[in-house]
N, C-alpha and C positions, 0 to 999 in steps of 0.2 A: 530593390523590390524583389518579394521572392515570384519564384517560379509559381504555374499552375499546379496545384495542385495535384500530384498522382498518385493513381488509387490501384492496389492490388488487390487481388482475388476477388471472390463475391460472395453471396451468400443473403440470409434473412439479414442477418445483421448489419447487410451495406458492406461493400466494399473498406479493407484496411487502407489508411491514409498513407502511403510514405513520405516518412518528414526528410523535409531537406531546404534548411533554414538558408537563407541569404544574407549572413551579415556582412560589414563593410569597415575595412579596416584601413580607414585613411588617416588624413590630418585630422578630421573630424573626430574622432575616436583616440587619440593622442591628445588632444586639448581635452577633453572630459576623462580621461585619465589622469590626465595632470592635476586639475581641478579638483579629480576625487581623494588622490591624492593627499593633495593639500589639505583638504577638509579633515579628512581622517590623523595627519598630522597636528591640527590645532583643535580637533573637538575629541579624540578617543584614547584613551588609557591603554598604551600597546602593552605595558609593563603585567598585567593579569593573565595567566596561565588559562588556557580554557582543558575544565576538566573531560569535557565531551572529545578531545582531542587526544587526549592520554592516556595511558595504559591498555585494556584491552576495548576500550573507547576508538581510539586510533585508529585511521584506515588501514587497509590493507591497499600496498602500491600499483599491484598490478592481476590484470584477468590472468584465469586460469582454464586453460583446457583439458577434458574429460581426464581425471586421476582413476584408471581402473584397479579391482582387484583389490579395495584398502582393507586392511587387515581389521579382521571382525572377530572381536572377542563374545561365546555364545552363537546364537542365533538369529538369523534374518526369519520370520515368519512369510508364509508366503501369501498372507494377508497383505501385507508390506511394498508385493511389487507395485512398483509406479514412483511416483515423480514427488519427493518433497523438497519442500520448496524455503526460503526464508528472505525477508529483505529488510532493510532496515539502512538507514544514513553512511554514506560513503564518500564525502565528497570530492570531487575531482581534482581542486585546486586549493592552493593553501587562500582561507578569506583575507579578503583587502581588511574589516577589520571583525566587527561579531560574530557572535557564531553560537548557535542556538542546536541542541541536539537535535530537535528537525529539519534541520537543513542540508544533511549531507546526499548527494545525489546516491539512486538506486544503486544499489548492486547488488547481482544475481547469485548463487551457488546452489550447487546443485548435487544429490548426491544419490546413484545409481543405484537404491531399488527401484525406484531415481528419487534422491533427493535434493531441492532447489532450496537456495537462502537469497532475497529480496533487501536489501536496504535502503531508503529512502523517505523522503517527505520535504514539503515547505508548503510556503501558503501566500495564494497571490493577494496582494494587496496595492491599492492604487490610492492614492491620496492627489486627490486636485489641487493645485498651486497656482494662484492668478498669475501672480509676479514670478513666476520663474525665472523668466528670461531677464527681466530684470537684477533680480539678484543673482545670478551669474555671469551679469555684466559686471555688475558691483562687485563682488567677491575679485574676480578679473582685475578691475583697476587697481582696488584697497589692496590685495592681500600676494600680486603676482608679481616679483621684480621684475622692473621693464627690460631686464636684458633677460631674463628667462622668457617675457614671451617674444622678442627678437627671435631667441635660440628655436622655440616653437615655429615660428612662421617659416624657419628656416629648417623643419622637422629632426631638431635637435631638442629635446626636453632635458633640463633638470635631471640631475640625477639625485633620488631621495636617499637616505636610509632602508635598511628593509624597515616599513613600519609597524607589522606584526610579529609578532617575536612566540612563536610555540616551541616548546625544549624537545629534543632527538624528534623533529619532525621535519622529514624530505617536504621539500615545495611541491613539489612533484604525486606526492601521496596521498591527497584528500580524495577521494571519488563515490560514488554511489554505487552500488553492488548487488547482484544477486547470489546467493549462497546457494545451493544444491545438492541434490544427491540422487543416482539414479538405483533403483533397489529389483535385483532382476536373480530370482532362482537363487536366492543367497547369497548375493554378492553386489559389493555397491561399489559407484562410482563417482566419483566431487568435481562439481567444477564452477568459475566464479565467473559472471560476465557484469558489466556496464547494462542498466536499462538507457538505452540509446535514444534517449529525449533530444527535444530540439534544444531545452538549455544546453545539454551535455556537449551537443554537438556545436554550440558555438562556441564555451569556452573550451574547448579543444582546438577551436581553429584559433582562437586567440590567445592560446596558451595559458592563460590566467583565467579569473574570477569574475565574472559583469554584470550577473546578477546578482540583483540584493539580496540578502538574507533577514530572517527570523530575527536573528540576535544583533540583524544593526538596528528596530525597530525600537531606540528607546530617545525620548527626548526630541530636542532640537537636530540632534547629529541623526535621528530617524527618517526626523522629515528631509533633511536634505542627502540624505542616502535613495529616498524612496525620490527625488528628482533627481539624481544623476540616473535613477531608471529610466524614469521618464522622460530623459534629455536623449537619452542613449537608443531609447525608442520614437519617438518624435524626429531627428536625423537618421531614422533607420541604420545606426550603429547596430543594434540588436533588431531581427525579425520574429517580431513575437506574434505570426502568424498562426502558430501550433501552438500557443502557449507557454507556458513558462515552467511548469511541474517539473518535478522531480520523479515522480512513479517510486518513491521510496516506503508506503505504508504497509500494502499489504496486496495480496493475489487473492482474486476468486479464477474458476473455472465454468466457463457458462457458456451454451450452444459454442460447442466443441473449441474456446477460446480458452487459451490463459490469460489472464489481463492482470498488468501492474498499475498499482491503482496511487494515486495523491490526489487530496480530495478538495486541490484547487485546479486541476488540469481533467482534460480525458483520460479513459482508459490505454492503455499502450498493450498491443499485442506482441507475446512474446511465445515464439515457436522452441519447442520441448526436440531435439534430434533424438534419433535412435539413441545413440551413442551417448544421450546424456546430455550434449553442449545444448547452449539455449540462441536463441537468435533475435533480437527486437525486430519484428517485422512492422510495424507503424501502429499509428491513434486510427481509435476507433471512435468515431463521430455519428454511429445508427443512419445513413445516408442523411448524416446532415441534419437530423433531426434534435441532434445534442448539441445547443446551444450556452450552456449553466455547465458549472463542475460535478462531477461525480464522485461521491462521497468515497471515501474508501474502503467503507463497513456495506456494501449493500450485501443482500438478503438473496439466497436464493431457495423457495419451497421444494423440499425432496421429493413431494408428491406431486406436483402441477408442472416443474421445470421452470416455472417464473423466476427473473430475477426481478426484485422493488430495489430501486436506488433515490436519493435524492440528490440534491446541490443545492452548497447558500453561498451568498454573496453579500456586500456589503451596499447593495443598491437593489429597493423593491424588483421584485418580492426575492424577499431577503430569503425563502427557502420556496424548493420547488421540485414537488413528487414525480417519481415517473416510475413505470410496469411496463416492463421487456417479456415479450413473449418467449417461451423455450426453444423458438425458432428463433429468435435474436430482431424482431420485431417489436421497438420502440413506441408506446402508445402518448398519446395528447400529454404535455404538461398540465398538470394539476399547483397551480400557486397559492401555500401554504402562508396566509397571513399572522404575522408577527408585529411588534411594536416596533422593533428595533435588528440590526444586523448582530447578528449574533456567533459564535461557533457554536457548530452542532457535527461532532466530531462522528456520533452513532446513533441508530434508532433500530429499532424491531417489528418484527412484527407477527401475527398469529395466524389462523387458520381465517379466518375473515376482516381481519384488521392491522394498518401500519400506526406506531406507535411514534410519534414526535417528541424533542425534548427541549422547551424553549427556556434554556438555562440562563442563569445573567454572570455569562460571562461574554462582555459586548464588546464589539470594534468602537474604539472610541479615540480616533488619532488626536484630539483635542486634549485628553489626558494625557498621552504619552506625550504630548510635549511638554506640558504645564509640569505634570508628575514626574516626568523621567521612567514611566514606566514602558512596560509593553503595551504594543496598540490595543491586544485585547485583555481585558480591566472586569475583573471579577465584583461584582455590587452586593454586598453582603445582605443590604435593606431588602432586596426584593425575593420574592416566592420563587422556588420549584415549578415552571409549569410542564403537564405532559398533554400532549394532544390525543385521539384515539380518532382516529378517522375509518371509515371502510374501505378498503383497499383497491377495489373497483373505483371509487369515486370520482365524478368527471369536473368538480371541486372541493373545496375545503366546509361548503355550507353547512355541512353533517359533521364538521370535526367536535368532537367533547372535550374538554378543558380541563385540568385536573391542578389540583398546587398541591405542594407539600414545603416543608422547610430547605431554604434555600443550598444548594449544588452544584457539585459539576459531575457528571458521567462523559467518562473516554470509552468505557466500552460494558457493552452489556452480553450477558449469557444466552439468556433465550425470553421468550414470552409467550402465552397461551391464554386460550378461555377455560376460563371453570367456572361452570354458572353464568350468576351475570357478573362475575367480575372477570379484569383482563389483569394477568399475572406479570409481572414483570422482575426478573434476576438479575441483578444489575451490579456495577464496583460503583460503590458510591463517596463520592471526594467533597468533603467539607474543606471550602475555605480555598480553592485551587491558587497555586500561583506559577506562571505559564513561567516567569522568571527561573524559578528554580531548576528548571534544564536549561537555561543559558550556561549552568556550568562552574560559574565565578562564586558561589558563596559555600560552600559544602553545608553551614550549617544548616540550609535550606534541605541541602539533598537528602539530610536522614531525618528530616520532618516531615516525613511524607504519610499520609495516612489515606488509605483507599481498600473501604471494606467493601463486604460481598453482604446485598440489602436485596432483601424481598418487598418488592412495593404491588398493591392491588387499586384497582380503580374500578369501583361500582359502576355500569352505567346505569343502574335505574336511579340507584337516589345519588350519585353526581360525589361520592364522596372517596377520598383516596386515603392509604395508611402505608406504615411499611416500620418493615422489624429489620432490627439488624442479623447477621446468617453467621458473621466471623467476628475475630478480634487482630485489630492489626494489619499492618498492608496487604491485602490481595489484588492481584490485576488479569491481564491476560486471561478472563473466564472464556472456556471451551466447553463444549458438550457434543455428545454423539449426534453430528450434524443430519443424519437420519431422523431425527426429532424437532429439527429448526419450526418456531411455530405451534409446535405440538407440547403438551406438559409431557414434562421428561425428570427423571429421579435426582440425576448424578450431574454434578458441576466441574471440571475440575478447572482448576484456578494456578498462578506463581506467588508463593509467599517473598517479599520482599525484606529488605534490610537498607533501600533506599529507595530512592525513586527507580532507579534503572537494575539495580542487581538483585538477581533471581537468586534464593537462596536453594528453594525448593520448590517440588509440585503438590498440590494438597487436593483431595478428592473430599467434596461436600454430598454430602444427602441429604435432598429437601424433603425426604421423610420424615427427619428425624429435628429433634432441639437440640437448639445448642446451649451444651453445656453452661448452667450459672458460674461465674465466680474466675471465668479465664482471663488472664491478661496477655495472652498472648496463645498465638494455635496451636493447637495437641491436640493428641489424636483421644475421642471422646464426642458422645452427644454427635453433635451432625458431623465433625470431622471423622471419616471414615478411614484415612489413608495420608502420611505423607511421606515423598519421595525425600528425604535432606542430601545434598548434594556433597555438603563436608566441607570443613573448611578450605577458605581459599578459591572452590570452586564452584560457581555462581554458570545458571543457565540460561534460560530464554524462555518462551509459550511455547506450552506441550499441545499439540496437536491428537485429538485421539481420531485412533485408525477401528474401524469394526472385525472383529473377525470376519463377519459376513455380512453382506452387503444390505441394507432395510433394517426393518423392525422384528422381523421376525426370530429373532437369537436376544438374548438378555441385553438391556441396555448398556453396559458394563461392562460385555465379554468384548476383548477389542486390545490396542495397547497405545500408552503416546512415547511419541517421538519428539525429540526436540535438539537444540545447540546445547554444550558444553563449554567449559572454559575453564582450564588450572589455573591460578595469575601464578604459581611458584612453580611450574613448569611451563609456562606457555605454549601449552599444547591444549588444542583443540577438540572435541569428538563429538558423534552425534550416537545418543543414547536412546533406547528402547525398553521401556517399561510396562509387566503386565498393570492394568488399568484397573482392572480388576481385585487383583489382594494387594496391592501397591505395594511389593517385596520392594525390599532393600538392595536384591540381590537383581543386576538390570538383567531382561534378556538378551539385549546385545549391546554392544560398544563397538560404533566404527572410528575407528583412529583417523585421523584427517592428516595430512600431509602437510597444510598450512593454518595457520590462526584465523580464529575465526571471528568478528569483529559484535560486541554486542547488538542486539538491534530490534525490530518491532517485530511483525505479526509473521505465520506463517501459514504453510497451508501443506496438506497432502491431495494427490490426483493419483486416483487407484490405475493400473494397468489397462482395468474394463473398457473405459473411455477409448483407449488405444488402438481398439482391435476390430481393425479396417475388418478385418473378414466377417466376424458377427453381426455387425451393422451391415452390414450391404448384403449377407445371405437373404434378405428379401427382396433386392432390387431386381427391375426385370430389365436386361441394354435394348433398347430402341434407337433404330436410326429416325430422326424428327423427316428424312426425308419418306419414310416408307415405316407407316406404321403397325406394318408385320413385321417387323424384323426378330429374327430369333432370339432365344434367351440364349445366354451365355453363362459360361463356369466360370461365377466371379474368384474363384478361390483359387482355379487355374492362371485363369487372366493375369491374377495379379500376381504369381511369379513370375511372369515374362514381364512384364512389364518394364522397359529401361529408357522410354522418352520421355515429353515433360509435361508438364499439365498446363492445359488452354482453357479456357474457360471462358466459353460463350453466350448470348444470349438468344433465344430465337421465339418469337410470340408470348413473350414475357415469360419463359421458362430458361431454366440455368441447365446448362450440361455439361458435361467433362467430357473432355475432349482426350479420349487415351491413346497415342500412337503405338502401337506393338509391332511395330515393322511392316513392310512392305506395304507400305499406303493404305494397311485395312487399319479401319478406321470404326469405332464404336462409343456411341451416344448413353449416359444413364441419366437419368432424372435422379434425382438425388437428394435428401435432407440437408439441409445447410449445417445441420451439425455433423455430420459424415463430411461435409466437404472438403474443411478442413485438414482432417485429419488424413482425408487421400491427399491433398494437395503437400501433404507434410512428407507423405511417404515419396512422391514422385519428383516432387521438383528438382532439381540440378541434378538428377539420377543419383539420387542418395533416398534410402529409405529412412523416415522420420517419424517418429510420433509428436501428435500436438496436445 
């Protein structure tokens, strides 16, 4: 049974969880071993190569700590300083047997203007089984030699084959990862961590693999993959108190938090050091208030500080709205009615409205066993629907309904009002098949088509349309997140060459038309700009940084960053491009010290957020017991500073508790997003930014 739960620091947004799972590694856990084993011996094809596991697919073995000083070809701008970020699938352990490119656990990098890389994702799924028990008895008598379970009771197992068979891959090498870079005065720094989940942390103490995966979910060998979970949970083999995510999708930055997100788990906070290195500090659960998963894609308005996020599930209400105050204040569930359980990977939203997407691609474990497919099953027959709700709203009564021909969207640009229509900039994917990242068929992988569609939805007469913007795979759309919400000019987008490799970056103008008569992207009509990478070397989602911070400077003036990858050099870097003339010619090239493993979304967090002393130049110290107490030199204060930060409670007010020597002792009232950020600087007498 685990422990009670412990909670660190405080703040709007509730106290950080720390996770510290209790699993239990007995005979118990050795018999459904054995079991799983077995199944996967007589129900799974070890002999197929998984391509998500190979070439620059492949984990990377092991964390890294801060690589200062890496050699930078051009210039670092000093827009640049702060924290990017990247993450994307890592997995820890070689799989017992499938394996799906969303499954490999988080891992962090990080690269010192600072920049961070994130790897990660899965997706919880629970399938009820009356007879379990039963047919694990059965399986037991039919399928176990009576002296193999002798050998068992006598905690002697069978010794199998290895049953997975992946070519030049260490057992030891799968893991989830964050990428990074820390970008500081021209000079950057990389380093790669584990996002520190409670998966992560059990099979670490078990050495191997014990959660299921994405890619075991097809067929009969699904279902009985998704009850050795459940067996394993049920004998508290696994404590799946915290969840089960991965935190391998993607980072936002919100009330002074970095949070790694998978958008079947909580958020996980992850503390940014001075120096660059990153730290998993635990789930954040809004005191308790976060009951549903947290989409990976929420939203947050650059003018109000609100974050909107949702969560779905495959049990009513299959999806469920929620508005985080910019103090980190979680407001009432809002339960968004659907027909059916669905994924809904992203939504948007505007300046008065959050944007729904109830697409038919549906959890349907009834087909994956019949069909052999994945659990969730794409329905060609049914409509496009988009919801438009007010974003305030305290339910779904007021939501508007919108169809178009049938889709799937993984991720959208932006959205806004104009007039009475609501805008929506979307990648829009005919025909999805969730399979073709399992990895095994290649012809799937370079079928992949995901363009970039402008859709409107009237609300006075109730009617929706949409033009296509590109030709040809585009993904990853970004824009000057200063405009999230608001109508904004400039897109910029990854042209692809399969599902997963990025050939180039391509900058759209939704000024302009696009060009008649193209079969593929060039620069023309709305394409304004593309980045080509060259052969061989394929990148990631370009991130754009502003020159200056707001609206106020050209949408445009700014530049993005992103991963790199030579496959004939296996050499890694992270690239800087102006955003604006989208030269051929990069502003800068930082050279990476290690490879850098493809992978999903990223994120940039500017220096500003950082800077303990601007944020607190308004605070006034107050002792709670005498409330004349003098004002103090926060700017002095805090070079002396070398004890640790306490943090109290007293008449429902938070204070910091700053020791500076000699027993004197001084109180601030403080913003919960400053909180952080001092508690980053102070703790274990290490100064940090978060």
């Amino acid at each position: 049974m685990a422990e009670k739960k412990q909670e660190i620091g405080d703040g709007a947004g509730g106290p950080v969880v720390e996770v510290n799972p209790k699993p239990q590694n007995g005979l118990t856990s050795k018999l459904i071993d054995y079991l799983e084993k077995l199944i996967v011996k007589l129900m799974y094809d070890t002999s197929q190569s998984h391509h998500y596991l190979a070439g620059n697919f492949a984990p990377v073995p092991d964390e890294t700590p801060p690589v200062k000083d890496l050699p930078v070809k051009g210039h670092l701008p000093d827009c640049l300083n702060g924290e990017f970020v990247r993450v994307g699938p890592n997995p820890r352990h070689l799989p017992v047997a499938g394996y799906h490119w969303f499954d490999g656990d988080g891992y962090v990098a990080l690269i010192h203007c600072r920049i961070c890389v994130f790897q990660l994702l899965s997706l919880q799924i629970y399938v009820p089984v009356s007879t379990l028990v039963n047919t694990v008895h059965l399986l037991l008598l039919q399928l176990v030699p009576t002296g193999a379970l002798l050998d068992m009771y006598t905690y002697e197992l069978c010794k199998f084959d290895q049953v997975v068979r992946i070519p030049k891959m260490d057992i030891e090498c799968i893991r989830i990862m964050i990428h990074g870079m820390r970008i500081k005065d021209g000079k950057a720094a990389y380093v790669r961590r584990f996002v520190k989940t409670s998966r992560l942390k059990q099979e670490e103490f078990f050495g191997g693999a014990k959660f299921m995966k994405v890619g075991d979910l097809k067929g009969l060998f699904g279902l009985l993959m998704v009850n050795m979970q459940m067996l394993r949970a049920k004998t508290k083999v696994l404590d799946m108190s915290y969840g089960m995510g991965t935190g391998n999708t993607n980072l936002i930055y919100h009330d002074g938090k970095l949070l790694a997100l998978q958008e079947a788990d909580k958020p996980y906070v992850v503390k940014v050091m001075e120096d660059g290195d990153l730290q998993t500090i635990g789930l954040l659960d809004y005191e308790k208030r976060l009951k549903h998963s947290f989409t990976a894609h929420p939203k947050v308005d650059p003018f109000t500080g609100e974050m909107f996020t949702f969560g779905y599930s495959h049990e009513p209400p299959y999806v469920t709205y929620r508005v985080i105050s910019k103090d980190g204040v979680m407001h009432d569930p809002v339960p968004i009615t659907i027909s059916e359980p669905i994924m809904m990977h992203d939504f948007a939203i505007t300046e008065n409205y959050a944007i729904f997407m109830d697409l038919p691609l549906y959890f349907r474990p009834k087909e994956m066993v019949k069909e052999k497919k994945l659990i969730f099953t794409f329905d060609a027959t049914k409509k496009a629907r988009f919801g438009v709700l007010p974003r305030y709203a305290k339910d779904d009564l007021l939501i508007k309904w919108f169809e178009l021909p049938n889709c799937f969207i993984f991720h959208n640009a932006n959205a806004w009002e104009e007039e009475d229509e609501i805008v929506l900039i979307t990648c829009r994917l005919q025909n999805p098949d969730l399979d073709m990242v399992s990895g095994k068929v290649k012809e799937k992988l370079e079928s992949f088509t995901n363009e970039l569609y402008e859709m409107r939805f009237n609300m006075k007469t109730g009617v929706a349309s949409q033009k296509k913007l590109s030709e040809s795979a585009v993904d990853f759309p970004r824009v000057n997140e200063s405009y999230t919400g608001r109508k904004q000019r400039y897109v910029y987008g990854t042209t692809l060459d399969s599902i997963a490799k990025v050939t180039g970056i391509v900058k759209f103008d939704l000024h302009a038309e696009p060009e008649p008569g193209k079969e593929k992207i060039e620069v023309g009509g709305n394409v304004k700009g593309i980045f080509d990478l060259g052969p061989g070397r394929f990148g990631s989602e370009a991130v754009f940084v502003p020159s200056k911070p707001g609206t106020t400077s050209e949408e445009d003036d700014g530049y993005l960053i992103f991963f790199a990858h030579d496959e004939s050099t296996g050499k890694s870097s992270v690239n800087v491009i102006d955003a604006k003339t989208m030269s051929a010619d990069p502003v800068a090239v930082v050279e990476l010290p290690h490879r850098v493993p493809y992978g999903f979304h990223a994120f940039f967090v500017s220096e500003t957020p950082f800077n303990v002393s601007k944020q607190l130049s308004n605070c006034t110290a107050i002792d709670p017991e005498q409330e004349d107490s003098p004002t103090v030199d926060l700017v002095q204060t805090k070079e002396c500073l070398e004890g640790k930060l306490v943090i109290t409670k007293k008449l429902d007010r938070h204070f910091l508790d700053l020791h500076a020597g000699l027993q004197k002792r001084t109180y601030l009232p403080i913003e919960s997003s400053t909180l952080l950020s001092l508690g980053s600087m102070l703790t274990d007498n290490r100064r940090s930014d978060t």
